[in-house]
C-alpha positions in Angstrom: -60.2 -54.2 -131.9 -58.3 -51.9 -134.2 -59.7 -48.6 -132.6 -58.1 -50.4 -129.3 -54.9 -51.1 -131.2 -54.6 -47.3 -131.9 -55.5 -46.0 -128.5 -52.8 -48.0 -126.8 -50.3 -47.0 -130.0 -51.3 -43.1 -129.0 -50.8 -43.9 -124.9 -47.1 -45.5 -125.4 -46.2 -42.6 -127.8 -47.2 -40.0 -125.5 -45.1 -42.0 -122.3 -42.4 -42.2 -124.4 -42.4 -38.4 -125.5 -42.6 -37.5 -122.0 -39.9 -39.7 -120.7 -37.8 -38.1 -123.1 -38.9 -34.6 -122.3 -37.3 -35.5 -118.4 -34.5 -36.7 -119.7 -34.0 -33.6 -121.1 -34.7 -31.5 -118.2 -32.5 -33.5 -116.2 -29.3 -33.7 -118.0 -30.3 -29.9 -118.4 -30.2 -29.5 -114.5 -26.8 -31.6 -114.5 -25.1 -29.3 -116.4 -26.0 -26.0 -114.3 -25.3 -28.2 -110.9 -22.2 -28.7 -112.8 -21.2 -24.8 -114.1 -21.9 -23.5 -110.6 -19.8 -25.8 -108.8 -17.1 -24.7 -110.8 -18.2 -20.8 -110.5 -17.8 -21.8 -107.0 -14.5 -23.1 -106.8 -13.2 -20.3 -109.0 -14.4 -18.0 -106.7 -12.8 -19.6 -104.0 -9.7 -20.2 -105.7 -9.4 -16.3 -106.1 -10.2 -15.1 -102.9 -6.4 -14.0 -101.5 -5.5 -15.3 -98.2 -5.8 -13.1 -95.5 -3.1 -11.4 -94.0 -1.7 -12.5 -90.7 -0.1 -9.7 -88.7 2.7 -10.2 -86.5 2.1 -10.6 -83.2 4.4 -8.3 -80.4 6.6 -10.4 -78.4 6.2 -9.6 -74.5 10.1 -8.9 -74.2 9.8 -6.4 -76.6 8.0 -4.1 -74.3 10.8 -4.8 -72.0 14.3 -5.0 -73.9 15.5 -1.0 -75.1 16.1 -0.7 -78.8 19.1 -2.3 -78.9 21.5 -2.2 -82.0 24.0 -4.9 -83.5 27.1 -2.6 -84.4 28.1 -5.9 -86.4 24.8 -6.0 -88.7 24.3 -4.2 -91.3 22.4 -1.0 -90.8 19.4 0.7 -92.7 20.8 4.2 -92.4 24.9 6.1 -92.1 26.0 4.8 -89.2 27.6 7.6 -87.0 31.5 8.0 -86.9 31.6 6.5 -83.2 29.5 3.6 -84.7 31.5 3.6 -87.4 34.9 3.2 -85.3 33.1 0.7 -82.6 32.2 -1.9 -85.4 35.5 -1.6 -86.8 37.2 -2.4 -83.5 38.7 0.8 -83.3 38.0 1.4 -79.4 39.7 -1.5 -77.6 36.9 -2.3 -75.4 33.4 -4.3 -75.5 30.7 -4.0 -73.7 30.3 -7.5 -71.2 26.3 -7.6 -70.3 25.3 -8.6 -66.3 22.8 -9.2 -65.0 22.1 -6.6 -62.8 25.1 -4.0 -63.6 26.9 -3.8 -67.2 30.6 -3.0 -67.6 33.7 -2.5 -70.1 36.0 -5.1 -70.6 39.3 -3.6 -72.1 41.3 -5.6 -73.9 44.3 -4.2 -72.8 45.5 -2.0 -70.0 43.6 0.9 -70.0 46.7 3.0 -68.3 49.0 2.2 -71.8 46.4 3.3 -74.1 47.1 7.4 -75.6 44.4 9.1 -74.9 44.7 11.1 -78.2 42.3 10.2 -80.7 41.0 7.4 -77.7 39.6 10.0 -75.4 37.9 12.4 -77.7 36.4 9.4 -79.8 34.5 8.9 -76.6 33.3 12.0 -76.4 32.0 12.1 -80.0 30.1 8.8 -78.5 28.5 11.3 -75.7 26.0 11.9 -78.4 24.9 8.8 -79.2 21.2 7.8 -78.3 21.2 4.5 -79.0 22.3 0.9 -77.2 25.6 0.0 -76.7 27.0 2.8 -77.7 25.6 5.3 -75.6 27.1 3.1 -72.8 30.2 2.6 -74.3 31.1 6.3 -74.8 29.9 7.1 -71.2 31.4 4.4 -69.3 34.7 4.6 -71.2 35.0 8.4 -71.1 34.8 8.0 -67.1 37.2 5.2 -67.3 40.2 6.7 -68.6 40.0 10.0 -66.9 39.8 7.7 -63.5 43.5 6.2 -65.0 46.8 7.4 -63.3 48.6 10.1 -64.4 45.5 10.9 -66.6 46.0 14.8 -66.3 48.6 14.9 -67.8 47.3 13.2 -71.2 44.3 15.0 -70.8 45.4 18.6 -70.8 46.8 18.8 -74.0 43.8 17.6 -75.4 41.8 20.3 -74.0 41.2 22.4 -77.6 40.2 19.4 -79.0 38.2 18.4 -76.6 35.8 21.2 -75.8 34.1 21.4 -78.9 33.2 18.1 -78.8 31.8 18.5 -75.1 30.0 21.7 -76.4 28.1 19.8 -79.1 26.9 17.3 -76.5 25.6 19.8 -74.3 23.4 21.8 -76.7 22.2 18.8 -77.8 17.9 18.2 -77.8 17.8 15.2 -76.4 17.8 15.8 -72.7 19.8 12.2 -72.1 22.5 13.5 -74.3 22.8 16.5 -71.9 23.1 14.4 -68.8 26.0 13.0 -70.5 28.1 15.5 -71.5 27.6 17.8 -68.2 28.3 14.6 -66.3 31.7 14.3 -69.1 32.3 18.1 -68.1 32.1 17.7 -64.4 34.6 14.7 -64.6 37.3 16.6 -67.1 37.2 19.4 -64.5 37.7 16.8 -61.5 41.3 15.9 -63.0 42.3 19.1 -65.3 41.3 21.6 -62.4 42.1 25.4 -63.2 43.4 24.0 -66.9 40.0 24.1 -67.7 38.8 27.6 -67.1 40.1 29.0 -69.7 37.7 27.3 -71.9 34.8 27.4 -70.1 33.3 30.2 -71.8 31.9 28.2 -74.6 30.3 25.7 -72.6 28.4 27.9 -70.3 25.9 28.8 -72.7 23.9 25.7 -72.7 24.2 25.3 -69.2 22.4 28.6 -68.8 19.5 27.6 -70.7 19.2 24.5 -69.1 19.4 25.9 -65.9 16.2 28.1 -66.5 14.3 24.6 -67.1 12.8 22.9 -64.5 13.9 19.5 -65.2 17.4 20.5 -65.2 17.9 23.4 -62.7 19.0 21.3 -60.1 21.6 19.3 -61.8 23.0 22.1 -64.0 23.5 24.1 -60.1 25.2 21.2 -59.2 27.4 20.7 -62.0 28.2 24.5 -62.0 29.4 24.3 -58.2 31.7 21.2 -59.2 33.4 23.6 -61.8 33.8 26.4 -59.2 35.4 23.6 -56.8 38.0 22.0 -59.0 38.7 25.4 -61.0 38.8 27.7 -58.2 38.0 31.4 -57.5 39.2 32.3 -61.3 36.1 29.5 -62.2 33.7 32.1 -60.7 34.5 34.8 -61.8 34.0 33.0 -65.7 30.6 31.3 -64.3 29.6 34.9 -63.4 29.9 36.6 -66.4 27.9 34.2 -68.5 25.3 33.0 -65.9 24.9 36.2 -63.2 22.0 34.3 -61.1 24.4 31.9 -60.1 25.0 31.4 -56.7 28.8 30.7 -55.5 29.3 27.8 -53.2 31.0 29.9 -51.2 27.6 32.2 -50.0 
């Protein structure tokens, strides 16, 4: 009986030594469940979100560049930028939908031409929306006013070296512009205007050797001999000899 009594005592030891042995090795298992659940969400936590990227709009492959004269710019703004956002032309640009235009805000046959007109040729240089438009439109504007010859002519000196700058300009738009400006100041000074020609005739012969502008240049050259008579082609001559005279 007492060997019996000392088996079972050895048998409930040994369960009870075990029992606590997988307690152990449980709570033990707990605890690393535990530390890499929170590895995890550290982890997770410190990942940075990733960065979305703006999408382009469709109408931005449409619209030109356009610029608010009224916002605040990144960079200078030109002197004819300068002026518009001041208000200093009398004039805004009204938007259509198939055609733009000027609206003037007063009669555009009361306005001096001096510093109005020459402003606007400063503007032939622009390259960027509205202004581009507003120099061109408004430069064609006031030379198509009545009597605009005679506000015009005096203005000539002035004038001219503003035209010149346009024409030698490297953007080709920029070009269009100011031979298109030339063309027109011949249409109403006539003959005034040969007599300073000579600057101007420069870039017109190296545009005229370029393919892209040959034909306009030739054309633009003809309108000056028109309006500015045989005297005009004589000038024309002496800077560009391969020109040919409407006349032949």
């Amino acid at each position: 009986m007492l060997q019996r009594g000392m088996q079972q005592t050895k048998k409930s030891v040994r369960k009870e030594a075990a029992g606590g042995v997988g307690k152990q090795m449980s709570l033990s298992s707990l605890m690393k469940e535990k530390n890499m659940t929170q590895k995890q969400k550290k982890s997770t936590s410190s990942t940075p979100d990733p960065v979305v990227k703006p999408q382009p709009r469709p109408s931005d492959r449409l619209n030109p560049k356009t610029i608010d004269p009224f916002s605040v710019q990144p960079r200078a703004p030109s002197a004819f930028a300068a002026i518009y956002s001041k208000g200093g032309i009398p004039c805004r640009l009204v938007h259509g939908s198939v055609k733009h235009k000027l609206q003037w805000d007063c009669c555009p046959e009361t306005l001096p031409f001096d510093p109005l007109l020459i402003t606007l040729a400063e503007g032939l240089r622009e390259t960027r929306h509205p202004y581009t438009f507003v120099s061109k439109e408004g430069f064609k504007e006031l030379l198509s006013m009545e009597g605009a010859a005679e506000k015009v002519i005096p203005l000539l000196p002035q004038l001219i070296p503003v035209l010149k700058a346009a024409l030698a300009h490297s953007d080709g738009e920029v070009y269009e512009r100011g031979l298109n400006a030339l063309v027109q100041l011949s249409a109403v000074t006539g003959p005034s205007l040969n007599g300073h020609l000579k600057p101007l005739l420069s870039s017109l012969s190296k545009r005229q050797m370029s393919k892209k502008y040959k034909e306009q240049t030739t054309d633009a050259l003809q309108n000056l001999e028109l309006y500015g008579g045989k005297e005009s082609l004589a000038i024309i001559k002496s800077k560009i000899p391969t020109y040919c005279s409407i006349s032949c």
